[in-house]
N, C-alpha and C positions, 0 to 999 in steps of 0.2 A: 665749295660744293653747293651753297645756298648763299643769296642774299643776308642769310639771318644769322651765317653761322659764325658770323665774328662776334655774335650778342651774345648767340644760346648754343645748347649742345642739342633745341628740341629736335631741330632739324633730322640730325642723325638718326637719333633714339626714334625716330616717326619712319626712317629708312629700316632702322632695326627690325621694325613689327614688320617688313615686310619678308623677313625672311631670306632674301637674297644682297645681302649689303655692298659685298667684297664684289660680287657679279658688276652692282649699279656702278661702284668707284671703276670698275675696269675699264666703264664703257666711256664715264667724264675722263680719266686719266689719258686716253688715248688723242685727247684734248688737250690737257692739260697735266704738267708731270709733276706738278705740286698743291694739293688740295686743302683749303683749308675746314677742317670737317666739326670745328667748334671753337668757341672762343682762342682755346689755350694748344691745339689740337691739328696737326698735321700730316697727312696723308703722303708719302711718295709713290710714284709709277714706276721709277726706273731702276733696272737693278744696281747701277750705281751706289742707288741709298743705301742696297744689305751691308757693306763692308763698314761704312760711316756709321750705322745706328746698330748693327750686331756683331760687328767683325772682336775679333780677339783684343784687338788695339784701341776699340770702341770707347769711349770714357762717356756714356753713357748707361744709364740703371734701369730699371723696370720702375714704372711707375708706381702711383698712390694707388690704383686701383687693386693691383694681387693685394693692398693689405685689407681693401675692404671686404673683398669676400673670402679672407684667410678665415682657417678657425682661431683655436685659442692658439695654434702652436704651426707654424708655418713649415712647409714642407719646400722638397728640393725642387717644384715648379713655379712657386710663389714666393719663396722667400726673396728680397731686395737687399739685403746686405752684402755686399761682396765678401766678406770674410766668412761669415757664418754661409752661405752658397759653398764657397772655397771648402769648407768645411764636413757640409753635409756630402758635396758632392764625392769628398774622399772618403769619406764612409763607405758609401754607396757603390764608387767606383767599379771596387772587386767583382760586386756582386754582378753587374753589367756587364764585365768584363767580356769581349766574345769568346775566350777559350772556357769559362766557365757557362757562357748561354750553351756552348755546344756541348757540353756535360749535362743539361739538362735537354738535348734532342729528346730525348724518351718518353719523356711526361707531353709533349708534342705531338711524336707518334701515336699515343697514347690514346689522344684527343683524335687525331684523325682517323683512325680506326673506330672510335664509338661514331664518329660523323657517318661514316661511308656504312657503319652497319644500317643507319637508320635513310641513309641513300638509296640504299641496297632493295630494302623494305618498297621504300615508292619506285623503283624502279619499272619504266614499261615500255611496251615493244616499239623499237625504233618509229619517228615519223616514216610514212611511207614512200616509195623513192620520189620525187619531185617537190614534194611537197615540204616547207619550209618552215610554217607554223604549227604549233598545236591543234588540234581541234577542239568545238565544244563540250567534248566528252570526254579526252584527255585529263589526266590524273595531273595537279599540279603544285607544288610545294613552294613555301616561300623561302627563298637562298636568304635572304636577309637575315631573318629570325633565326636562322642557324650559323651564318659568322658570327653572331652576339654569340649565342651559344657557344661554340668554340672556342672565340679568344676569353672570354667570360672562365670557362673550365679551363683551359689552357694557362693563363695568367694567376690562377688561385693556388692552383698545382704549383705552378714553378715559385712565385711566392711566399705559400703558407703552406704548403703538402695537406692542403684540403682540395675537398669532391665537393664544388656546387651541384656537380649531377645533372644541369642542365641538358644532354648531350642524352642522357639517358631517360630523362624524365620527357624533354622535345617541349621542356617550356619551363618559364624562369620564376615560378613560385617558390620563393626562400626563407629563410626564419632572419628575423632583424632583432635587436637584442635594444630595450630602453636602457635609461641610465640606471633606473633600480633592481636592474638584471632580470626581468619580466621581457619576455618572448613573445613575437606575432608572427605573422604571416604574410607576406608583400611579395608584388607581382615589379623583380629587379628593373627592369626597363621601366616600368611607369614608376619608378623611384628617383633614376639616374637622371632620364634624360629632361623633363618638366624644370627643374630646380636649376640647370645650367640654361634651360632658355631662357626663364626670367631674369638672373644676372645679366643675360646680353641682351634686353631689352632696355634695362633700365641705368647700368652700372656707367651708362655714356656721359652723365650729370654727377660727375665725382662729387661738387660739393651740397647735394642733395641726396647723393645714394641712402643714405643711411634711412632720412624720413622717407623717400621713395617707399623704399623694401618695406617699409610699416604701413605706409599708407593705402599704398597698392593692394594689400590683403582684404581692403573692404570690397576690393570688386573680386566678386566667384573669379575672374579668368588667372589673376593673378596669385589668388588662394589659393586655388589647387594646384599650384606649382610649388607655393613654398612646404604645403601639406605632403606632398609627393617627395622634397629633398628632406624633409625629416625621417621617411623612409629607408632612407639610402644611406643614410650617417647611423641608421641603428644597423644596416646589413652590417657595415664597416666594421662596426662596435662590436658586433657578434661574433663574428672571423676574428677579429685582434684578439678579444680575451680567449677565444677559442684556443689560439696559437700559442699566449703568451703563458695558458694554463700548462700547455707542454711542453715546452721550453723554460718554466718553473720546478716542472717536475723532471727536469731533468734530458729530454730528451735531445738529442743532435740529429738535428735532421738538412736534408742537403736542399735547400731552397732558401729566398732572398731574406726573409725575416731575420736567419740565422746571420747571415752577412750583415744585416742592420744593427744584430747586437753585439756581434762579438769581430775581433779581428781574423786574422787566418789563423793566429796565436789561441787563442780563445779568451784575451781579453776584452772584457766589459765595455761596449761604451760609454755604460749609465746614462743612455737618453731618458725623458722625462717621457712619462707615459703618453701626454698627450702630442707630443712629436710621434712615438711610434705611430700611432693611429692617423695619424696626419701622413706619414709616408707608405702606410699601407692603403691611405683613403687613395692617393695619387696614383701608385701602382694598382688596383682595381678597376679605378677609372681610363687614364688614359692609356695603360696597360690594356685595356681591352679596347676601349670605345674605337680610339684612331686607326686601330689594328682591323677590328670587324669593318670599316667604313672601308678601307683601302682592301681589303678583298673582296668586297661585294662590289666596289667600282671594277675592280679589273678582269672582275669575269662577264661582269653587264659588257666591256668595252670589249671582248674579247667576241662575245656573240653577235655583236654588232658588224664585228669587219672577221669575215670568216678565212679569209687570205692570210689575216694575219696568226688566228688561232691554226691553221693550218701549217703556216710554218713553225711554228711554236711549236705543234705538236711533235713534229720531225726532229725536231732537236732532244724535244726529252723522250720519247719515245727510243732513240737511236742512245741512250744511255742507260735506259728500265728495261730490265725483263720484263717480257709482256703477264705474267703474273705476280709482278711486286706491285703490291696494294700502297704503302707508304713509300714514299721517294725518299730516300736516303739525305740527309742533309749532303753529305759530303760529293754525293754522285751529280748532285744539283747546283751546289753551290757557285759554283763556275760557270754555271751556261749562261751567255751573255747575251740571249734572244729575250730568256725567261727576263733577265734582271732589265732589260731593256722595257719590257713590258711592266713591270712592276713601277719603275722609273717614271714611265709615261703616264700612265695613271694615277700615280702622286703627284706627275707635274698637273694635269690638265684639272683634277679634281681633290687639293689635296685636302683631307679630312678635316684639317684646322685650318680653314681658310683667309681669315683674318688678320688684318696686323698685331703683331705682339707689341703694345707700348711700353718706349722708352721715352725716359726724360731725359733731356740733356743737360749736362753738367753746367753752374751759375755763370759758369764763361760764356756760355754758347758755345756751338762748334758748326761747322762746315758743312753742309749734307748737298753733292749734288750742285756744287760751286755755288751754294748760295748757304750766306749767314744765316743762321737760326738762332733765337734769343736763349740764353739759359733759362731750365727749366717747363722746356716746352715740353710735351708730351707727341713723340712722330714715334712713325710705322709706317709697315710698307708690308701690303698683304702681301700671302706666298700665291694666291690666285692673280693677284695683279703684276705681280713682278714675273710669276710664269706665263704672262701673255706680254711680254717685252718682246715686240716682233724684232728687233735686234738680235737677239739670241736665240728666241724660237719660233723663228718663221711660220706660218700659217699654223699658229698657236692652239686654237680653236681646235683642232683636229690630230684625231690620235695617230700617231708617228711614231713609234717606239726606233724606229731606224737614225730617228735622230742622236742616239743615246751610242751609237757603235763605233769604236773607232776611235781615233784621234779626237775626232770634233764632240765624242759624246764626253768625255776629259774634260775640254775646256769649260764645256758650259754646266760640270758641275757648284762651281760653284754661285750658279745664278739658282742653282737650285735649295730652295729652303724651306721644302715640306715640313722638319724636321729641324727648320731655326737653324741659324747659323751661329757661330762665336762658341763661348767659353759657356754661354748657357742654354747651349743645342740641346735635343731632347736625348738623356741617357740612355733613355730606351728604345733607340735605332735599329743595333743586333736585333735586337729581339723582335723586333716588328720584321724586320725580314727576313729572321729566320722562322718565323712562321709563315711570312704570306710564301715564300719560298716553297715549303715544304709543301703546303697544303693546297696552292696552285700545281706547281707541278702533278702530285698524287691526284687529285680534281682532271688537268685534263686531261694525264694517261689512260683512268678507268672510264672515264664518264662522256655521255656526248649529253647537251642540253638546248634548249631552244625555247625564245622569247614569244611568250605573244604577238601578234600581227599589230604592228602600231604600239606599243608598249613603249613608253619614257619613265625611265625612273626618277622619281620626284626627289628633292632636297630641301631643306629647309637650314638657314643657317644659325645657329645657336651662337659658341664658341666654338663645335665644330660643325659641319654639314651632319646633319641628320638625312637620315634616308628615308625613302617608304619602301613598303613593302618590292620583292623583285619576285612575282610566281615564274619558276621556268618547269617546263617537263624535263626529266630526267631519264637516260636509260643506258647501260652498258654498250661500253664499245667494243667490239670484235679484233681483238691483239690476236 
């Protein structure tokens, strides 16, 4: 990648701050299909490498890095043991399950209905005929700030059978709980998202992270980021005891926490406290974070190419009554235009864009017809490997037609928004059975439209962060 990067990791970690990392490898890999990104540290471009460094049969592990930013008790996205993963994950399993996600559609619907009331509210009178853009006088809402909102409420619910209220309040002020049981008040997004950019700033110098993270607090930029994740660990703390108070006292209630403790039997796991809280920090997080990012990409992508949201429309429209407010999961589930769209948008922009590192095993192994030493640390972003012009030809550009048919089959599995192998992200169902429902219900009722010249900005953490998306909104005529 650099000159330098067979010394140092600074290289990298100086690409980091730029915020677009995975973008910059995309552009040298197209060059070159194996990068070397730090001393110890290796990059693939081809999809090749997904089955070698994450396939099922992979003899490969996640790196030293998940242990540096674990808490005290390591959860099912960061743990590195194979047995104990094996193990958590069978816990867990149930609760993921998609005959059990579609048992909880309701608390979804739920959420969508508080969304579209407060849609409802900014609703205004159609652009006029020709005209394509808002005007300056034009009423305009930010879509962003309210997919947080929704998967944020949506994911608490199905969860912990708790109301952050977001949805109803139309902004993310919530109580955080210290460790002496003493309460404040924090604004959830400047919690969350601050404390995961500074780890992907600096966590690229595994054997300095640690003084990094100390060091770096003397500059203001990198304070108020660790200040900001201390925030976020008391929201966590506050929801757990919250939950675990009722579930003490007795209650049965039908959401994932219950699945973390007990079997379908209503035997005990006896997890340790600071595991629960470690696997409700995970499901808060990337239970919402990845979720809001991938709805708010595929409606930006949607208003962009109007032919496309056009035919889209025709398909779910020709399954919804024209006065059904929420799209039924099951009326939707199937439509193969929707999911083709959904597909596209995780291909072209997926939330978590970055390579997930693995180490490979003290033998070395094979990656990509070329030896790799034991012990290396490779990966192979899902942004880079979804611009494999082999498999998705004019990559760059949103095609959801590539996704149909025969051919959109095959090139599943080049597709790894969502990680591939035995430690894929559990929470897949559920990510699309929400962006499902609540795309679909979005573009039955609603018509909306971008700014003149509008780009939605990203910035990349661990996952793409967004900026703001203002669009006008107003009722379509069923």
């Amino acid at each position: 990648m650099s000159l330098f990067s067979g010394v140092s990791n600074l290289p990298f970690m100086i690409l980091a701050h730029g915020g677009a990392r995975s973008t910059h490898l995309a552009k040298l890999h197209k060059k070159n299909p194996i990068l070397r990104t730090g001393p110890n540290t290796l990059s693939f471009g081809s999809v090749q490498a997904i089955k070698d460094i994450y396939g099922h049969g992979s003899p490969c592990i996640k790196d030293e890095s998940y242990s540096m930013t674990a808490s005290s008790h390591f959860h099912l996205a960061d743990v590195i043991d194979k047995q104990d993963h094996s193990r958590k994950r069978k816990v867990l399993s149930s609760a993921y399950a998609l005959k059990n996600l579609e048992g909880w559609e309701y608390k979804v619907a739920d959420k969508v209905t508080k969304l579209f009331a407060e849609f409802d509210k900014c609703c205004t009178s159609p652009l006029p005929q020709g005209q394509k853009y808002p005007g300056p006088k034009d009423k305009l809402i930010d879509y962003r700030a309210w997919t947080n909102f929704f998967t944020l409420d949506a994911i608490t619910d199905i969860g912990l059978s708790e109301s952050l209220g977001l949805l109803d309040k139309g902004h993310d002020r919530v109580t955080g709980q210290r460790l002496d049981g003493s309460t404040y008040e924090t604004n959830l997004r400047e919690a969350l998202y601050p404390n995961a950019r500074k780890q992907s700033l600096l966590i690229w110098s595994y054997d300095n992270y640690g003084i990094l993270d100390k060091i770096s607090n003397l500059i203001p930029f990198y304070r108020r980021m660790s200040e900001s994740g201390s925030g976020w660990e008391g929201i966590v703390l506050h929801r757990s005891a919250r939950r675990l108070e009722r579930y003490r006292a007795g209650e049965k209630l039908d959401d994932f926490f219950q699945a973390l403790m007990e079997d379908k039997n209503g035997v005990p796991h006896n997890l340790e406290l600071g595991e629960i809280v470690a696997e409700i920090n995970i499901m808060m997080n990337a239970g919402s974070v990845t979720t809001a990012i991938a709805i708010a990409n595929v409606l930006y992508e949607l208003l962009k190419q109007p032919k496309i949201m056009e035919r889209l429309r025709e398909e779910i429209d020709a399954v919804l009554e024209p006065d059904e407010i929420v799209a039924p999961y099951d009326k939707v589930k199937h439509l193969t235009y929707l999911r083709a769209c959904l597909d596209e948008s995780l291909r072209l922009q997926p939330p978590t864009p970055h390579g997930l590192p693995r180490k490979t095993p003290p033998e070395g192994l094979w990656i990509m017809d070329q030896y790799v030493p034991g012990n290396t640390t490779v990966s192979i972003s899902a942004l880079v490997a979804h611009r494999d012009e082999s498999v998705f030809p004019d990559a760059e550009s949103f095609i959801p037609e590539r996704w149909l048919g025969e051919k959109g089959k095959q090139i599943q599995s080049s597709f790894i928004t969502f990680s591939a192998g035995s430690r894929g992200c559990i929470g897949r169902n559920i990510s699309y059975l929400e962006q499902t429902v609540l795309i679909a219900s979005l573009v039955h009722r609603y018509d909306f439209a971008l700014q003149q010249g509008f780009e939605l900005q990203r910035l990349e953490t661990m996952n793409h962060i967004l900026g703001e998306i203002p669009v006008k909104v107003w009722r379509r005529s069923l």
